[in-house]
N, C-alpha and C positions, 0 to 999 in steps of 0.2 A: 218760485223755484228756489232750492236750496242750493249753497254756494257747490256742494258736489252734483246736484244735476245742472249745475251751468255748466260745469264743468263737462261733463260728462255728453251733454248736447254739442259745446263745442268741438270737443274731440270729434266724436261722429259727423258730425260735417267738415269738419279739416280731413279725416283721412278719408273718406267718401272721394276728394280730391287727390292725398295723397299719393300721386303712382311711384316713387319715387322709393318708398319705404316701401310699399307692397312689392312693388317689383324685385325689389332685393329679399323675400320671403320675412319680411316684419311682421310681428303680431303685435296688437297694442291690448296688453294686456290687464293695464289698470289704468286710472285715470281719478285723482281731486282734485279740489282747488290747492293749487299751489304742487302738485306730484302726478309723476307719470311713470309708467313702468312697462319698457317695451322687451320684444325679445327677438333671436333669427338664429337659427340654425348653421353655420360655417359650410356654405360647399364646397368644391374643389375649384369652381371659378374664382375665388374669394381669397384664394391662395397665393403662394407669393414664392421668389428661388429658394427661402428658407425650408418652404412647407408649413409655413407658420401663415395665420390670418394677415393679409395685409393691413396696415394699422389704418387704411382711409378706411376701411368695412367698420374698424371700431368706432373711427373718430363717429361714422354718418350715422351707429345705432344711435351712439352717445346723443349724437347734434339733434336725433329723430326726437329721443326723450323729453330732451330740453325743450324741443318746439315745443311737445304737448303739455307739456309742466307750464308755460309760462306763457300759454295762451287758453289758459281755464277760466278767463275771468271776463269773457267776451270780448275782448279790446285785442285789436289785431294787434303782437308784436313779435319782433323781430332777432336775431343773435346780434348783437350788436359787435362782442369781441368773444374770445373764447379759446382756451389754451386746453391740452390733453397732457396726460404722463402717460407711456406705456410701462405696466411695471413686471407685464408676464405674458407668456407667446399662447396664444387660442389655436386649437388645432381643426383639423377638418372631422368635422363631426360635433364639436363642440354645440352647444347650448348657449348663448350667449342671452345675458341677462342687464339690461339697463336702466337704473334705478334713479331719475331724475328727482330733485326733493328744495325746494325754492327756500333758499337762505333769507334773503332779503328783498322786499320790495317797496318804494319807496319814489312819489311821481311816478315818470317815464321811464322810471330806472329797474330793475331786477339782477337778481344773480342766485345764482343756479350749479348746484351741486349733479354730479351724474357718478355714479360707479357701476361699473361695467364687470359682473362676474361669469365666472362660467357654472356648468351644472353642478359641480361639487363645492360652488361657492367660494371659489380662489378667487381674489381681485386679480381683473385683468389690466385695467384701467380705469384712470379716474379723471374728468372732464368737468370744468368749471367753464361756465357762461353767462356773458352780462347779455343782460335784454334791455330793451329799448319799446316800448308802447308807442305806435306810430296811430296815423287819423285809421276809424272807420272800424266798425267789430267785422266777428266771425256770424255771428246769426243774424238773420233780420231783423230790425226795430220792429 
């Protein structure tokens, strides 16, 4: 198997589980080793007193991406920390686009770039995550 069909088998059985993403209308739309690229649509539940996207909608696409980025390599792992910027408001009806892409990996260790644009490709935000490789993989031995 090639390192993007590990990849890619992972994923399918992490979101096969996933209700969490799916329930929020996630699509996962890409997947290699080491990159993941999700997306969701902004509804009016998703909203906030602003009228603007609430930023936990953004942190969770962000956090969704990062899982699948940096669990492509069959070994269960985890967010270990992970900081967001908001740098611009997503509105209802928005497109929201989350582009996870693995900086570094190294032992039990990872980190993980995300940017988050909308459909005309404005940076919404941008989310940076360390991972952690814990015991036991995603697919069967």
């Amino acid at each position: 198997m090639t390192p993007n069909e590990l990849a890619e088998a992972c994923a399918q059985s992490m979101w096969s589980r996933d209700t969490a993403s799916q329930d929020l209308g996630m699509s996962l739309d890409h997947v290699e080793a080491g990159r993941a690229v999700m997306s969701m649509t902004v509804t009016k539940s998703m909203t906030n007193g602003h009228g603007t996207c609430h930023g936990g909608y953004l942190f969770t696409l962000a956090d969704s991406a990062f899982a699948f980025a940096c669990n492509t390599y069959n070994q269960v792992t985890v967010g270990q920390h992970c900081t967001v910027s908001y740098l611009a408001p997503a509105y209802l009806g928005d497109r929201l686009t989350a582009t996870a892409s693995e900086r570094s990996r190294a032992g039990r260790s990872g980190l993980y770039d995300v940017t988050v644009s909308n459909q005309t490709g404005g940076i919404i935000a941008e989310f940076r995550g360390n991972s952690r490789t814990t015991k036991g993989t995603i697919l069967p031995e």
